[in-house]
C-alpha positions in Angstrom: 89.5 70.6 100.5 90.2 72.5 103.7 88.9 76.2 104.2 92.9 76.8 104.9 93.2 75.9 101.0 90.4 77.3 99.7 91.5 80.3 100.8 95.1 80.1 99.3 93.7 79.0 96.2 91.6 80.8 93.2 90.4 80.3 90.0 89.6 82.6 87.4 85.4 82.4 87.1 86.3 84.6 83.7 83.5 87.5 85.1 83.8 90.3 83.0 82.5 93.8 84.3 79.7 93.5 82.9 78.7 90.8 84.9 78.5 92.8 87.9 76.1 96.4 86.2 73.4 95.0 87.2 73.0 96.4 90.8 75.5 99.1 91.3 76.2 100.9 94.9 76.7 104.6 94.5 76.5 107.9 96.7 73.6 109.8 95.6 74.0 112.9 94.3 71.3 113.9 96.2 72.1 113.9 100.0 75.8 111.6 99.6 74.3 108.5 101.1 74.3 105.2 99.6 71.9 104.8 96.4 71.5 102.2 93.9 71.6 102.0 90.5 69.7 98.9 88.9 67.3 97.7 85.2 64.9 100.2 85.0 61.3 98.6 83.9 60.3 99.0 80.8 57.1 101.2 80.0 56.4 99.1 77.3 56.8 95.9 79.4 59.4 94.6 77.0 62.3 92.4 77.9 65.0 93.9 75.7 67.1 90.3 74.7 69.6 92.7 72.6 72.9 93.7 72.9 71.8 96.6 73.5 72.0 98.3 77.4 68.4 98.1 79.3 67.5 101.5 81.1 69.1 102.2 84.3 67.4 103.7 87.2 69.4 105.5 90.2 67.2 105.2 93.5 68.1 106.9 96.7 66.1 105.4 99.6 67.4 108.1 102.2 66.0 111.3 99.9 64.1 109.7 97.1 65.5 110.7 94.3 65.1 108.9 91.3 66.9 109.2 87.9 66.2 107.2 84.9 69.2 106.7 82.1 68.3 105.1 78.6 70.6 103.8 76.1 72.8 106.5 76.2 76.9 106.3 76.4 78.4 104.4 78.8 81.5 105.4 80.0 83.6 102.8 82.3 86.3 104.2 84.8 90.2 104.2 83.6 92.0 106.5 85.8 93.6 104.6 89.0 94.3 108.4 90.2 90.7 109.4 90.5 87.8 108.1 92.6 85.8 105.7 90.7 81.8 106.4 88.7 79.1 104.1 87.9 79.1 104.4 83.7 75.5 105.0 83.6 75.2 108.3 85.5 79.0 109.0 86.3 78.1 109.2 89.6 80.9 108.1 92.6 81.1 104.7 93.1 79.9 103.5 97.5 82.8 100.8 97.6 85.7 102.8 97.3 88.6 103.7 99.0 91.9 105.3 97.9 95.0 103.6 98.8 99.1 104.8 98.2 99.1 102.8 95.2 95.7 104.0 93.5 92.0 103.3 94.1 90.5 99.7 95.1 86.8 99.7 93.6 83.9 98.0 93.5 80.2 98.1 91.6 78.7 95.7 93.9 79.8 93.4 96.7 80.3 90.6 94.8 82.6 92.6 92.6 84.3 93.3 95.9 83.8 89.7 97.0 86.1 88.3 93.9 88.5 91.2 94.1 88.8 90.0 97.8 89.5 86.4 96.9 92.0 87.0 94.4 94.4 89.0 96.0 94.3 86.9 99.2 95.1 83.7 97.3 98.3 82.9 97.4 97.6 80.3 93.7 96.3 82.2 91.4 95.0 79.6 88.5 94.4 82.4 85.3 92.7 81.1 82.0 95.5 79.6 79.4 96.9 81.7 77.6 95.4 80.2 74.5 92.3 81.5 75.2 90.8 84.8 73.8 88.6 86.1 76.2 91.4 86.0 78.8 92.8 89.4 79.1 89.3 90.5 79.4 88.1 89.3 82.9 87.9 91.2 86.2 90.5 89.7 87.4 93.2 90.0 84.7 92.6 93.7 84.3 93.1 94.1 87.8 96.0 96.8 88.5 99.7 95.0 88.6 100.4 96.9 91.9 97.1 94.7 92.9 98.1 91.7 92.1 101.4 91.8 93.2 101.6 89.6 96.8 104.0 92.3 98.4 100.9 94.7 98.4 98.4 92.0 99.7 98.1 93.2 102.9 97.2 96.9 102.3 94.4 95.8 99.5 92.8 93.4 102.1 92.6 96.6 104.5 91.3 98.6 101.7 88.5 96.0 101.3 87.7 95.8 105.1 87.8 99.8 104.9 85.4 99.7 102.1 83.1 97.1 104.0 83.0 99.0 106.7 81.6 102.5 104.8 78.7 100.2 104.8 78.3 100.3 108.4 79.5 104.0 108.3 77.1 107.0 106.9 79.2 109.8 104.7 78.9 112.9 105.4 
């Protein structure tokens, strides 16, 4: 398969968000550069194999600061309007950017990464619709103004923007 194809064509993976909490860009609180929230260790030296949320620990590497979470509520971000938290800490989400539509969001750059391939595919292959978990992946929860190819342009700026606050300190 060509790159020129590959690129037209995607594939559901059927990632949930969950599969992208474990390392989570935010802007600290603390001095509004980037910070990371990641698995805390466990005192105990545990490995918690539950259902059950491990701790979560935000660490600024520009100021230090440190925050731990445990097992409290988690609360995920459903308002297109408003800029988008981490549901640990509720802290603004790093890869963000607003656009006309609504807000284009990421936890982590391979959140971003998938978001990126979708909407610049022009075949879309979703899960069959005889499947459960299909209305529950990243992509299929995606915003409709999102997916819609007449708005495929201004996401795929939204994503470059977003890359590029990498690059880019906040003030």
């Amino acid at each position: 398969m060509s790159s020129d194809s590959a690129h037209r064509r995607f594939r559901d993976p059927r990632s949930t968000k969950y599969d992208f909490l474990a390392s989570v860009l935010v802007c600290c609180p603390g001095c509004g550069k980037v910070a990371y929230v990641g698995t805390a260790p466990d005192p105990a030296g545990v490995h918690d194999c539950g259902l059950a949320a491990p701790g979560r620990r935000l660490v600024c590497r520009s100021c230090g600061m440190v925050k731990e979470w445990s097992r409290g509520g988690v609360a995920f971000h459903r308002d297109r309007h408003a800029p988008a938290t981490d549901p640990y800490f509720g802290t603004r989400l790093w890869l963000q950017t607003e656009t006309r539509h609504g807000w284009v969001w990421a936890y982590n750059l391979e959140h971003l990464d998938l978001i990126r391939r979708f909407v610049q595919a022009s075949l879309r292959e979703g899960i069959p619709w005889h499947d459960h978990g299909r209305k529950m992946t990243v992509v299929a929860r995606l915003p409709v103004w999102m997916q819609q190819a007449r708005n495929r342009d201004e996401v795929l700026r939204a994503i470059a923007r977003i890359h590029a606050s990498l690059d880019t300190p906040r003030r």
